[in-house]
C-alpha positions as a Markdown table, in Angstrom:
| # | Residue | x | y | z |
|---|---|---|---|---|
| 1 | Unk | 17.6 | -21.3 | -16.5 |
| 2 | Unk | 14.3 | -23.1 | -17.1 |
| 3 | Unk | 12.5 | -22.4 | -20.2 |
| 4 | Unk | 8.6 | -21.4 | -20.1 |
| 5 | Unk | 9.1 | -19.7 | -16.6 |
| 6 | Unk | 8.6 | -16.3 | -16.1 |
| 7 | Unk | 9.8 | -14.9 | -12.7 |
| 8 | Unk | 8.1 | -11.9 | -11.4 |
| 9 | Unk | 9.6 | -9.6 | -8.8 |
| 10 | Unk | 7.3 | -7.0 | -7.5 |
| 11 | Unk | 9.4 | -3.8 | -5.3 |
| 12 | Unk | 7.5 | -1.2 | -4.0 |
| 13 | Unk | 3.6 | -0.5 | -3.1 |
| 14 | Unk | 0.6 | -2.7 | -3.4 |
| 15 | Unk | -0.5 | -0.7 | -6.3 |
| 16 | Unk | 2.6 | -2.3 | -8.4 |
| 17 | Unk | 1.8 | -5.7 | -7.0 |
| 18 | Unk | -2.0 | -5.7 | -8.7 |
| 19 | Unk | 0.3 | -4.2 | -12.1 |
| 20 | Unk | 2.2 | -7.4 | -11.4 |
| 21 | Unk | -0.5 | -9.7 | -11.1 |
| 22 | Unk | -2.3 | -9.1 | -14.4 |
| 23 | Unk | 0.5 | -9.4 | -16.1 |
| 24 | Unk | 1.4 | -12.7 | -14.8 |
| 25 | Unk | -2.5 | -13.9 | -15.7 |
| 26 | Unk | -1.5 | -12.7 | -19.7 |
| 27 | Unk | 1.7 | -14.6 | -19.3 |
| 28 | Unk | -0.2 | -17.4 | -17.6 |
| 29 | Unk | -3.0 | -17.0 | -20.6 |
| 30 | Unk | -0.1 | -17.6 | -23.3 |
| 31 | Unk | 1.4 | -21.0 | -21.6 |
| 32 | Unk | 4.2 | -19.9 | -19.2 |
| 33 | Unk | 4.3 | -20.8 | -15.5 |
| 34 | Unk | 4.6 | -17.7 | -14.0 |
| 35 | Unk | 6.4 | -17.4 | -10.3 |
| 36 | Unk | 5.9 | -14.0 | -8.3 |
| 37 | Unk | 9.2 | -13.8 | -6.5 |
| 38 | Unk | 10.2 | -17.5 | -6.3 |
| 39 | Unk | 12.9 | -18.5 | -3.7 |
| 40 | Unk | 15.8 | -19.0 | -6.2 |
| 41 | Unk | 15.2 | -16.7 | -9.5 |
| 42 | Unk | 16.0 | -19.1 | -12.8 |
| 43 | Unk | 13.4 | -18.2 | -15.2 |
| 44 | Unk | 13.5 | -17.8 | -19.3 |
| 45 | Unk | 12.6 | -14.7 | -18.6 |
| 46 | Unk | 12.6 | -12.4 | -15.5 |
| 47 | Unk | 10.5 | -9.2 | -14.7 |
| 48 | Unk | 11.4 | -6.8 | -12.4 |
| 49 | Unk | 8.7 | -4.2 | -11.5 |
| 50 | Unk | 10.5 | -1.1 | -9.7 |
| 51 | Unk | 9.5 | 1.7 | -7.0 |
| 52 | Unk | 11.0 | 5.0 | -7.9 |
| 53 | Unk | 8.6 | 7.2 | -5.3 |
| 54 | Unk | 11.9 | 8.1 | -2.5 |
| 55 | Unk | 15.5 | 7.7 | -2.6 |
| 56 | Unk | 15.7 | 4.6 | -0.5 |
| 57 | Unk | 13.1 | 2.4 | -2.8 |
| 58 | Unk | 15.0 | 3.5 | -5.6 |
| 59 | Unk | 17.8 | 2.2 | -4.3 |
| 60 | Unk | 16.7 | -1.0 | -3.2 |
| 61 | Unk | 15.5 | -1.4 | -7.1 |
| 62 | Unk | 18.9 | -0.6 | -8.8 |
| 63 | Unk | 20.3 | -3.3 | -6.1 |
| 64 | Unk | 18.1 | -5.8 | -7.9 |
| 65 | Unk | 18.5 | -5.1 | -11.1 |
| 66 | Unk | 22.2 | -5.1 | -10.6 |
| 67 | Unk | 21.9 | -8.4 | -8.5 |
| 68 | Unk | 19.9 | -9.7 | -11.6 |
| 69 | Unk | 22.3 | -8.6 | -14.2 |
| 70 | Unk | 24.8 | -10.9 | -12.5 |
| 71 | Unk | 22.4 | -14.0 | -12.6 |
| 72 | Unk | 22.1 | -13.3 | -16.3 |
| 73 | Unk | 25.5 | -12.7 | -16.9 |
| 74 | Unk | 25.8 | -16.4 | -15.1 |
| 75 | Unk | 23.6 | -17.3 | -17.7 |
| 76 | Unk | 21.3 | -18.7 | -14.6 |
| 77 | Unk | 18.5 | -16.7 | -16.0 |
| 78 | Unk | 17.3 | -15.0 | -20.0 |
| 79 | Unk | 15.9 | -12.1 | -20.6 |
| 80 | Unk | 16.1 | -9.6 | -18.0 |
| 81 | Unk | 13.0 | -7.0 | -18.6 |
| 82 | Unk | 12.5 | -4.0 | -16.2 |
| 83 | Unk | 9.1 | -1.8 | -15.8 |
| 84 | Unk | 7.2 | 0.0 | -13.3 |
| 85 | Unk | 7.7 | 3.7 | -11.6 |
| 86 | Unk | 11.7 | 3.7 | -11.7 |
| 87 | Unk | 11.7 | 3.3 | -15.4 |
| 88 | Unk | 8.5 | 5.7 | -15.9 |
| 89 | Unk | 10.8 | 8.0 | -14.7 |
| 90 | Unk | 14.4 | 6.9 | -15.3 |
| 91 | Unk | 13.8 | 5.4 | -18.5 |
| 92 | Unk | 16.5 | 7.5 | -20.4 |
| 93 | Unk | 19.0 | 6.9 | -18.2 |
| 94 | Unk | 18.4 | 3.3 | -17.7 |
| 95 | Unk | 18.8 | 2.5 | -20.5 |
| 96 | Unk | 22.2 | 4.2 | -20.8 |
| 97 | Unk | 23.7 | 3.2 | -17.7 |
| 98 | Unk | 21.8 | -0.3 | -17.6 |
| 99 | Unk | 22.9 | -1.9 | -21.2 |
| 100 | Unk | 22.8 | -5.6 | -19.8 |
| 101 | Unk | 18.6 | -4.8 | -19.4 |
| 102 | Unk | 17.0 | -6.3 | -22.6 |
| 103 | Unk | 13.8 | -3.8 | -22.4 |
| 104 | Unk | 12.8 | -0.9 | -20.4 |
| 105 | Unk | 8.9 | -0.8 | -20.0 |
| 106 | Unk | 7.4 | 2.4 | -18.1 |
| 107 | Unk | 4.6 | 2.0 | -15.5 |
| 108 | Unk | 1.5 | 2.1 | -18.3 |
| 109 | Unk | 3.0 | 0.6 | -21.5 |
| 110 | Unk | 3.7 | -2.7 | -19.9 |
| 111 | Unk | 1.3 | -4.2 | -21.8 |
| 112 | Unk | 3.6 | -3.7 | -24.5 |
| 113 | Unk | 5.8 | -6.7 | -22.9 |
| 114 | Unk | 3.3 | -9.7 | -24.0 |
| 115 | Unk | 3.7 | -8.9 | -27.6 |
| 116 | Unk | 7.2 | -8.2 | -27.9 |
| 117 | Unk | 8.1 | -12.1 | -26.3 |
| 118 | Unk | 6.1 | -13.0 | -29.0 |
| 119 | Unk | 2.7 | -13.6 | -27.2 |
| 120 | Unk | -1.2 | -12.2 | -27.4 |
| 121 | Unk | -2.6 | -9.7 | -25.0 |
| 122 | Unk | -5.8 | -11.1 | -24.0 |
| 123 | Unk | -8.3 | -7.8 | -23.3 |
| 124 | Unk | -11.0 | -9.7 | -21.9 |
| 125 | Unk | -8.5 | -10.9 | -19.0 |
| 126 | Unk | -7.4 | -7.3 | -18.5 |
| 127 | Unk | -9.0 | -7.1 | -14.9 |
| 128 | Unk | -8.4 | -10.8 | -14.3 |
| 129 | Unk | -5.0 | -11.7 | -12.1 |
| 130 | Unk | -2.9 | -14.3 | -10.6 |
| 131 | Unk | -3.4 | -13.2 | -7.0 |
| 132 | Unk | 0.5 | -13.0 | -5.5 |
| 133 | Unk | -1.1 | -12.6 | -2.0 |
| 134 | Unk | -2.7 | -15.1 | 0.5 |
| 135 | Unk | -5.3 | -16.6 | -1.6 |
| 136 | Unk | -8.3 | -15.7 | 1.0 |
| 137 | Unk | -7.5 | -11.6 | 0.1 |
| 138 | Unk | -6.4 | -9.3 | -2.4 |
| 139 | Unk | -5.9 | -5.6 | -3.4 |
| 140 | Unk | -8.4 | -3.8 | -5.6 |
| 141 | Unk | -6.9 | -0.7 | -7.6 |
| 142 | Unk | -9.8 | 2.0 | -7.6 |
| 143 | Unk | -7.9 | 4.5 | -9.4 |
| 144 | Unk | -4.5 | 5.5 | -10.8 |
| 145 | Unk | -2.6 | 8.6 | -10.9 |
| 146 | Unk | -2.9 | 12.2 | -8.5 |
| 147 | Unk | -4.2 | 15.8 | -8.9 |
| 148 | Unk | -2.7 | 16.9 | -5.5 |
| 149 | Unk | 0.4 | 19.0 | -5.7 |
| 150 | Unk | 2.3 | 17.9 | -2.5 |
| 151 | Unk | 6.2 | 19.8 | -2.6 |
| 152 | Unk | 8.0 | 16.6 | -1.4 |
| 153 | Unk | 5.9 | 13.7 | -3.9 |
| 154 | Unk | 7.0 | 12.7 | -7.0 |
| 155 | Unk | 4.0 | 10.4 | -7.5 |
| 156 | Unk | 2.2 | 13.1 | -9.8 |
| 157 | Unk | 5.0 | 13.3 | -12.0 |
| 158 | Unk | 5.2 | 9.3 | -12.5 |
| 159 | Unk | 1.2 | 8.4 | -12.8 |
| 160 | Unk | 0.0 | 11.7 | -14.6 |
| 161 | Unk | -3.9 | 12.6 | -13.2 |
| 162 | Unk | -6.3 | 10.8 | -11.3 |
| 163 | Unk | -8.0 | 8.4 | -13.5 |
| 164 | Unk | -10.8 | 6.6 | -11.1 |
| 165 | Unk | -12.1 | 3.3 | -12.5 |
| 166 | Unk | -16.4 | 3.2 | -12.9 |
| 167 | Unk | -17.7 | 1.0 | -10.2 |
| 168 | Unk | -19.1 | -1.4 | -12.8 |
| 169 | Unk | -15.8 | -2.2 | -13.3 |
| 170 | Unk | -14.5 | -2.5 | -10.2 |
| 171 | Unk | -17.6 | -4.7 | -9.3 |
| 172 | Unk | -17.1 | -6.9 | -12.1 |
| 173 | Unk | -13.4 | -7.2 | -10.7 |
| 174 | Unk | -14.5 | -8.0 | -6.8 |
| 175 | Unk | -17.2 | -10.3 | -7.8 |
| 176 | Unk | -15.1 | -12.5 | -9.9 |
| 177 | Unk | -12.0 | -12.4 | -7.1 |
| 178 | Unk | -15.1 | -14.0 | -4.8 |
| 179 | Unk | -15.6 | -16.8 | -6.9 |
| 180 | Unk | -12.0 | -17.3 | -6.4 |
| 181 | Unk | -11.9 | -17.6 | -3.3 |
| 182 | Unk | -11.1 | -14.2 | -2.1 |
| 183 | Unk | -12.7 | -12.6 | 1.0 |
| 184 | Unk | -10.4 | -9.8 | 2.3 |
| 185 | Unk | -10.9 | -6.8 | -0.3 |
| 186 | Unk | -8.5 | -3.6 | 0.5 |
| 187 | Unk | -9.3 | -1.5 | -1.5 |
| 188 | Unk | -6.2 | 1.1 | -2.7 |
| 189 | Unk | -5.5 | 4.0 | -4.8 |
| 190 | Unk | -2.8 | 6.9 | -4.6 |
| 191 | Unk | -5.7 | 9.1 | -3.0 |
| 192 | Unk | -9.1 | 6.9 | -2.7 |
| 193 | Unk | -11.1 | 10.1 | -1.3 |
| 194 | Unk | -10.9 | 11.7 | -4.6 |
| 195 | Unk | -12.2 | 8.2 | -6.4 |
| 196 | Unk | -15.1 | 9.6 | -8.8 |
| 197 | Unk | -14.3 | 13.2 | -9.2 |
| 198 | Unk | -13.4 | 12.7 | -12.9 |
| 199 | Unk | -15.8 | 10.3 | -13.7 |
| 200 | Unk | -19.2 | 11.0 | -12.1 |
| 201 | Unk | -18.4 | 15.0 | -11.0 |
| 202 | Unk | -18.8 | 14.4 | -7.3 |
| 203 | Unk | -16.8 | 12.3 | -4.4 |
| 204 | Unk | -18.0 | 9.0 | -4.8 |
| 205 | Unk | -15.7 | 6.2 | -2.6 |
| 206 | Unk | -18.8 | 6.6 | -0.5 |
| 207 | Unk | -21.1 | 5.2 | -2.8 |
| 208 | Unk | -18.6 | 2.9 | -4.0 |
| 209 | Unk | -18.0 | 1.5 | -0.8 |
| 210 | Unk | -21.8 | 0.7 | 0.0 |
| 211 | Unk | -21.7 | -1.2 | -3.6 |
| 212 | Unk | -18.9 | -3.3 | -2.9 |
| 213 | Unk | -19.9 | -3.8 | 0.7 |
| 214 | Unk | -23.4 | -5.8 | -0.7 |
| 215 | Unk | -22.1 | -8.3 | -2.9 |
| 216 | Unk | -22.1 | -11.5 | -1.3 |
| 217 | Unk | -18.9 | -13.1 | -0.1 |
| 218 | Unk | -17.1 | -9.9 | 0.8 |
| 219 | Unk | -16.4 | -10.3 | 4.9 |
| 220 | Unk | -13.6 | -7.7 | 4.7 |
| 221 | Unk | -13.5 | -4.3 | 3.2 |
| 222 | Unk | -10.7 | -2.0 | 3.8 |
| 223 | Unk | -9.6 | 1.3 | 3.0 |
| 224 | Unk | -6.2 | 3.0 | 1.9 |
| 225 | Unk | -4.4 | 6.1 | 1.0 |
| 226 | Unk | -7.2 | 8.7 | 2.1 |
| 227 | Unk | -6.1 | 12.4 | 1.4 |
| 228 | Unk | -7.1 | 15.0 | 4.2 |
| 229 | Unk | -8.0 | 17.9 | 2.5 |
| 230 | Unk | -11.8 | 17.9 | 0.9 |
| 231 | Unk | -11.9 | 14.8 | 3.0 |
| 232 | Unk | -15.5 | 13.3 | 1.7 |
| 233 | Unk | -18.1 | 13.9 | 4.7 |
| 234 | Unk | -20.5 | 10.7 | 3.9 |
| 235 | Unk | -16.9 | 7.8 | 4.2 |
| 236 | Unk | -17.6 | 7.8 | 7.6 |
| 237 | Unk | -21.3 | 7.1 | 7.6 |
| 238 | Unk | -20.4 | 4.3 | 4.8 |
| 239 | Unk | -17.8 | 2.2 | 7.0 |
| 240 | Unk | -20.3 | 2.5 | 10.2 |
| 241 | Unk | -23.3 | 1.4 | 7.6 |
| 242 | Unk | -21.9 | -2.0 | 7.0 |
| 243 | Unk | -20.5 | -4.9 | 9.1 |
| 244 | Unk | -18.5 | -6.2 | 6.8 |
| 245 | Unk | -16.9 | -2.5 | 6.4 |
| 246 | Unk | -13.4 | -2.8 | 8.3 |
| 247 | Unk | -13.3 | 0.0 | 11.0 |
| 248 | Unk | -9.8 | 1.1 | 9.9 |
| 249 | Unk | -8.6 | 4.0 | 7.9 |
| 250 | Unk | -5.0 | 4.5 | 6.2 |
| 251 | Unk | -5.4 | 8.6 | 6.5 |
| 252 | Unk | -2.0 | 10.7 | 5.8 |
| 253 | Unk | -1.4 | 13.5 | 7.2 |
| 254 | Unk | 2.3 | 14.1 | 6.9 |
| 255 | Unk | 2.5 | 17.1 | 9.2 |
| 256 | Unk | 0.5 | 19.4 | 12.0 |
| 257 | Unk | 2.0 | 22.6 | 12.0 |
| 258 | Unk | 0.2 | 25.2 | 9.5 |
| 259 | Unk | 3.5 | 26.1 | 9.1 |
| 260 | Unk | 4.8 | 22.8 | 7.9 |
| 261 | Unk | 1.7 | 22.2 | 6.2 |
| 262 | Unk | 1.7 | 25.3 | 4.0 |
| 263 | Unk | 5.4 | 24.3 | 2.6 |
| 264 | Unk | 4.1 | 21.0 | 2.5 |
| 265 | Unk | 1.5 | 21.9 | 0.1 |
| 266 | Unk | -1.3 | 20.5 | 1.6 |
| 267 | Unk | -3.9 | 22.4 | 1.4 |
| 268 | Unk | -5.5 | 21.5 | 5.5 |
| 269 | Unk | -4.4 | 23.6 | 8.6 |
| 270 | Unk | -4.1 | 22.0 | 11.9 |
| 271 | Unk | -7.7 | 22.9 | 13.5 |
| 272 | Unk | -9.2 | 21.5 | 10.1 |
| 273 | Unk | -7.1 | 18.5 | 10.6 |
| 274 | Unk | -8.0 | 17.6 | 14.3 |
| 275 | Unk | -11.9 | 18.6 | 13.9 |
| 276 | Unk | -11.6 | 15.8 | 10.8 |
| 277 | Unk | -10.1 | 12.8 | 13.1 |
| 278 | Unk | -12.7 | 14.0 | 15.7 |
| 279 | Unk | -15.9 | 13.7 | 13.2 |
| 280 | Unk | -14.3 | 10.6 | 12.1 |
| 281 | Unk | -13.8 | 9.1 | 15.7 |
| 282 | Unk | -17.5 | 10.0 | 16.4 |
| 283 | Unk | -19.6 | 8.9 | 13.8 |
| 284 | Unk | -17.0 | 5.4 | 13.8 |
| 285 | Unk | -16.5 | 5.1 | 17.5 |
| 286 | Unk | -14.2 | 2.0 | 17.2 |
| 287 | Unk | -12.2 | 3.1 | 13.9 |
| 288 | Unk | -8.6 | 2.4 | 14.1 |
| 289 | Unk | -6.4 | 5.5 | 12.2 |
| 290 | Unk | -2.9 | 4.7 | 10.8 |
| 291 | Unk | -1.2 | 7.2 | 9.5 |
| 292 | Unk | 1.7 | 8.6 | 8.1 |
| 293 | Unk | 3.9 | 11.2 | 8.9 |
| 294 | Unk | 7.4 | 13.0 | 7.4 |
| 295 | Unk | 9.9 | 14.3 | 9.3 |
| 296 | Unk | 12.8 | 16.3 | 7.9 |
| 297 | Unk | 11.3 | 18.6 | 5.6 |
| 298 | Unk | 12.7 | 21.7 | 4.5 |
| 299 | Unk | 11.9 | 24.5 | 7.1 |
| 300 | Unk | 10.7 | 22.4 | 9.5 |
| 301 | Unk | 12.0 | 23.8 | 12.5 |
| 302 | Unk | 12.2 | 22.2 | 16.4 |
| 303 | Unk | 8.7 | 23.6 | 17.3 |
| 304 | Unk | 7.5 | 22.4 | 14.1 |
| 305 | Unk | 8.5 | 19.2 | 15.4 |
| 306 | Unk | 7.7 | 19.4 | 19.0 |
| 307 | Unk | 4.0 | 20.8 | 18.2 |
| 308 | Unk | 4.1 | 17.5 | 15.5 |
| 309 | Unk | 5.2 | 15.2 | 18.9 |
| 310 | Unk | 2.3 | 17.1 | 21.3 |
| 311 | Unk | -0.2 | 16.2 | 18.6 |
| 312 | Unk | 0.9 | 12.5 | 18.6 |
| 313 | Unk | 0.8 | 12.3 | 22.0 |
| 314 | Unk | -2.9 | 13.8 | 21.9 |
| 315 | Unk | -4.5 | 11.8 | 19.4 |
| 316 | Unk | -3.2 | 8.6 | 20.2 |
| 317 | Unk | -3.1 | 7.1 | 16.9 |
| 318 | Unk | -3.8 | 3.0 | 16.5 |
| 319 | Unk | -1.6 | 2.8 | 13.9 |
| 320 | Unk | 1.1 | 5.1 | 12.9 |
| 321 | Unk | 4.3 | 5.3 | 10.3 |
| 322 | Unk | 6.8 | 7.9 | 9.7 |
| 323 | Unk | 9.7 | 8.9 | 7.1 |
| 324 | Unk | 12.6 | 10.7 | 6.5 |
| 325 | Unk | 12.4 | 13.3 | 3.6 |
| 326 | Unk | 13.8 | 12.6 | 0.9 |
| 327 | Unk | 14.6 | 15.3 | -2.0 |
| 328 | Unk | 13.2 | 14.0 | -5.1 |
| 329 | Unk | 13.7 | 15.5 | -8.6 |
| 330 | Unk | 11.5 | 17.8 | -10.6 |
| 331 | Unk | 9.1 | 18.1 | -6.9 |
| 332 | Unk | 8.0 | 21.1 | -5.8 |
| 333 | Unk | 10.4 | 21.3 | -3.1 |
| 334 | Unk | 13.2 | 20.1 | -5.4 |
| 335 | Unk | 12.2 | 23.5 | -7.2 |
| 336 | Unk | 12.0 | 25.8 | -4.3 |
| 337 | Unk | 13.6 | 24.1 | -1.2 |
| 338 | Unk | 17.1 | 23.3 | -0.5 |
| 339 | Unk | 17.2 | 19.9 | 1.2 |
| 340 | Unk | 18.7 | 21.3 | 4.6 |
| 341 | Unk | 18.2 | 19.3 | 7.7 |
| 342 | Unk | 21.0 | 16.8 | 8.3 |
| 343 | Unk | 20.6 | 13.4 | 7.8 |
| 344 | Unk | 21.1 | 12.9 | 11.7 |
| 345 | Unk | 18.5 | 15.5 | 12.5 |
| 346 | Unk | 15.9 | 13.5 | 10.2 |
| 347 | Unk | 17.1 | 10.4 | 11.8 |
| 348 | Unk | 16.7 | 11.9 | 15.1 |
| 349 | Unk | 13.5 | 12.9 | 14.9 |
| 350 | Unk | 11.9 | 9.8 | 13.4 |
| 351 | Unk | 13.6 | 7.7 | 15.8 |
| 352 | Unk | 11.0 | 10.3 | 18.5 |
| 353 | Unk | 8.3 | 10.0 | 16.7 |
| 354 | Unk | 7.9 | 6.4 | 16.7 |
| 355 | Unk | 9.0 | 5.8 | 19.9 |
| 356 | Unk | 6.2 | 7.7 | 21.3 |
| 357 | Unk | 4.1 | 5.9 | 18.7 |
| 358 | Unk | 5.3 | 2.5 | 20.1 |
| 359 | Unk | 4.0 | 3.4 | 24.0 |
| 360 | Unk | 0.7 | 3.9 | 22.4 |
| 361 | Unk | 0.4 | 1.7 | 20.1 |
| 362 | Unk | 1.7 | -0.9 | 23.6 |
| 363 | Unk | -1.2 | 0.7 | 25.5 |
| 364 | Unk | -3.9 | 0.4 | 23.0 |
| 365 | Unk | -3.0 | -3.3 | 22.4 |
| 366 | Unk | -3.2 | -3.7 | 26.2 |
| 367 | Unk | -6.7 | -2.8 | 26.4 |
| 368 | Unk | -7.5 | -5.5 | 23.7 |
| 369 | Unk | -6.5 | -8.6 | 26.5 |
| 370 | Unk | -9.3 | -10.4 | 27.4 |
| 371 | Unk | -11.6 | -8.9 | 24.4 |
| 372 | Unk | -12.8 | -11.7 | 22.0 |
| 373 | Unk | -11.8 | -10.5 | 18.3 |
| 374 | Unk | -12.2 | -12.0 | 15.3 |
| 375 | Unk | -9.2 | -13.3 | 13.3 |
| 376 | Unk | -8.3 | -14.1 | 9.7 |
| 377 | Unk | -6.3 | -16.7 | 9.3 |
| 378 | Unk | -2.8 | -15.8 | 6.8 |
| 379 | Unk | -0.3 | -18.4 | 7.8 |
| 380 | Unk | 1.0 | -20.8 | 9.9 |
| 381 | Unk | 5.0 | -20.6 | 11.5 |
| 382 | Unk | 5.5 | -22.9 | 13.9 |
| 383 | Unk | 4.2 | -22.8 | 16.9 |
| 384 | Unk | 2.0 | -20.2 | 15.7 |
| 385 | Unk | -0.8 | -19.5 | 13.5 |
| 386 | Unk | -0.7 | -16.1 | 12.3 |
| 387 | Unk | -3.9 | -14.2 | 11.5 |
| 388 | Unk | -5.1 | -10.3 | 11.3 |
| 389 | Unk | -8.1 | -8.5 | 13.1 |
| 390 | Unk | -10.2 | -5.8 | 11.0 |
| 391 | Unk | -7.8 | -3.4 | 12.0 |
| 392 | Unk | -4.6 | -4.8 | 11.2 |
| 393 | Unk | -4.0 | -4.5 | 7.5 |
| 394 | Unk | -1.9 | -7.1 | 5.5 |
| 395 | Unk | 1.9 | -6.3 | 5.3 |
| 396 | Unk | 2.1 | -3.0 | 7.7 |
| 397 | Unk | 0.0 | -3.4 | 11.0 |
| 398 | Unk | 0.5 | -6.2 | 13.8 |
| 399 | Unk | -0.6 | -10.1 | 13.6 |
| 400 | Unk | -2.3 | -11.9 | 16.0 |
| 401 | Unk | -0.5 | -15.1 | 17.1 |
| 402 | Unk | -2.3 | -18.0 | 17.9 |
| 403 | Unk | -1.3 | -21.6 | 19.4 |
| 404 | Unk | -1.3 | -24.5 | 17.4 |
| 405 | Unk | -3.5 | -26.4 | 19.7 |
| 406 | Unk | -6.4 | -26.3 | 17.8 |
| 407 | Unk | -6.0 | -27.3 | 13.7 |
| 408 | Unk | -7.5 | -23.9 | 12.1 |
| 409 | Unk | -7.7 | -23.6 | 8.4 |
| 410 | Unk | -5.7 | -20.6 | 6.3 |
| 411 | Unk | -8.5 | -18.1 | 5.0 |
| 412 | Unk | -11.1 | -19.0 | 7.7 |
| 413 | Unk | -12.2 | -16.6 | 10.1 |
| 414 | Unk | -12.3 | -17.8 | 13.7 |
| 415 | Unk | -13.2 | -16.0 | 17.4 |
| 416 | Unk | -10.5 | -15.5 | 19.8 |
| 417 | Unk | -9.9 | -14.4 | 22.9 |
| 418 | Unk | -6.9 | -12.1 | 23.3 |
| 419 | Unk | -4.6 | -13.6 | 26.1 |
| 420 | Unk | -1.6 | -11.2 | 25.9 |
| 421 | Unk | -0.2 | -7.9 | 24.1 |
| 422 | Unk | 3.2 | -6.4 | 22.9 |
| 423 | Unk | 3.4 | -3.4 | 21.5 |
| 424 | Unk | 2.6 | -4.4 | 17.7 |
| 425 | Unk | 1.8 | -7.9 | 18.5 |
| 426 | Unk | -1.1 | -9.6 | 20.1 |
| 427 | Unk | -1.8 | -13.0 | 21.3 |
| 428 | Unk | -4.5 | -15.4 | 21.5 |
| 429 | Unk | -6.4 | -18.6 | 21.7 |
| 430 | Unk | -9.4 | -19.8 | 19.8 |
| 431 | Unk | -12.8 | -20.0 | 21.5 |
């Protein structure tokens, strides 16, 4: 155990790692050398910041907390704290079954953590963070919270409401990440279409985006998490507007059958659905969609899923993820649906899904060979440097992979000419 460290693990969504990294700037701000997810966990103190949105992050974040327990038990690390979605909603029973846990912190009352170790919360570095990415890009947290009312999401009943943050704000935020360096911004919320309803009365990512998009320094702008349903009609218009704009959009849209889509709770039918991809494909010719889609949903029946795999096959998503339900408690569907569909079946079908998804995606990386893209640079593993086009997002899409016959620089962009594809994978050399 070394004393002044603070380790920081971060589980779950991008939206817990920016929670994550202003926390480490206050613990950083009062003296401790902070680690986000060192190699060998030893610290005075350790944080562990949870997912509780499906069954399967949930369990991944009791494993470490239990795997954590035992370090401390070993007296290899101090103070074990726990915060984030699992104890927003768990908290109760946490604690109960959890005793070895010095202090459960929710997902908004974290702030509470820097006092009770005996240190100052510093508001003026409230926005300011210890960036736990690449240094060259970060995430940018528009908004918190969700007024949708999917059945299957449990995301409502953790966060509360959409609460957008005024672009001021968020400007203040982007334009001090430049001067440090940063030049990838993806910008994130739980549903970034409905950023400015609350605030200014209107849909305003639009008007947001064209801010952002003219401060000086920002090369890469991306977008996350939009919501389908009173999809805002000037987004497109802003991404085509501006260069630095990535042409990529993280849309999704769970389902395609109205009839899946009504139990879902989504408030879009089908036609609506495939007349928005359309209006976005034409006013953004070269936009790359990912989305996301579930499979296993209560009273989804074979057709449901075979008109889901015919509308796959038709629109020929770049990017595309799927899940198996899970039944989460105090949903909509937790309410009203029994969780029928065996495990197998859900299985079954996702395993369908994304191999139709992997011919695609093969195909659309094929026609990218001899096309001269440019590349961010993120890493280097031998014999490869490792480094994203605009429509490859950090974490989720495919790299580019580079030879190491030229020296490139980490965070630099550089032109290169695509020699060779795999299905998630491409491959190129500088020119």
């Amino acid at each position: 155990m070394r004393k002044g460290v603070i380790d920081v693990i971060t589980l779950g969504c991008s939206k817990n790692l920016v929670d994550s990294e202003r926390l480490m700037r206050q613990f950083a701000y009062n003296g401790f050398l902070t680690r986000h997810e060192p190699r060998s966990v030893g610290g005075e103190i350790v944080v562990v910041n949870t997912c509780g949105f499906i069954g399967s992050a949930k369990e991944e974040s009791i494993n470490t907390i239990l795997s954590l327990i035992e370090a401390k038990k070993k007296r290899k690390i101090g103070k074990l704290i726990v915060m984030g979605c699992l104890s927003e909603r768990y908290r109760d029973d946490l604690i109960r079954e959890l005793p070895e846990v010095d202090r459960f912190y929710g997902k908004f009352d974290w702030k509470q953590i820097i006092s009770d170790i005996g240190c100052s919360y510093n508001k003026l570095l409230e926005n300011e963070r210890l960036i736990a990415t690449p240094s060259h890009l970060a995430y940018v947290k528009i908004a918190e919270g969700c007024n949708r009312k999917c059945s299957y999401c449990a995301i409502p009943i953790i966060t509360g409401r959409h609460r957008s943050r005024s672009i001021e704000d968020i400007e203040h935020e982007v334009r001090s990440l430049v001067r440090g360096g940063v030049k990838e911004f993806n910008l994130i919320a739980q549903d970034l279409t409905y950023y400015g309803r609350d605030l200014y009365r209107k849909p305003s990512i639009a008007r947001l985006v064209d801010r952002l998009a003219k401060i000086d320094g920002v090369e890469w702008l991306r977008l996350h998490y939009a919501y389908p349903a009173h999809f805002p009609k000037d987004l497109p218009a802003a991404i085509a507007d501006h260069p630095n704009v990535c042409n990529y959009l993280d849309m999704a849209l769970q389902h395609i059958s109205d009839n899946m889509l009504r139990k879902m709770r989504r408030n879009i039918t089908k036609a609506e659905t495939i007349d928005l991809i359309a209006d976005i494909r034409r006013q953004v010719p070269d936009i790359h969609l990912r989305t996301t889609l579930l499979l296993g949903h209560p009273h989804e029946e074979e057709e449901d899923f075979e008109e889901l795999k015919e509308f796959v096959e038709a629109m020929r998503f770049e990017r595309l993820g799927a899940f198996a339900y899970s039944h989460e408690e105090g949903t909509f569907a937790d309410r009203h649906y029994r969780d029928e569909i065996p495990f197998d079946v859900k299985n079954r079908r996702l395993s369908e899904i994304m191999d139709i998804q992997e011919r695609i995606a093969e195909q659309h990386n094929a026609r990218k060979v001899g096309q001269v893209l440019r590349v961010l640079i993120d890493k280097k593993e031998e014999p490869y440097y490792v480094g994203r086009t605009e429509y490859d997002s950090p974490e989720v899409d495919g790299e580019v992979l580079i030879a190491d016959s030229h020296k490139l620089r980490v965070g630099n962009f550089y032109d290169v000419k695509i020699t060779d594809s795999q299905a998630f994978d491409l491959f190129g050399e500088v020119v």
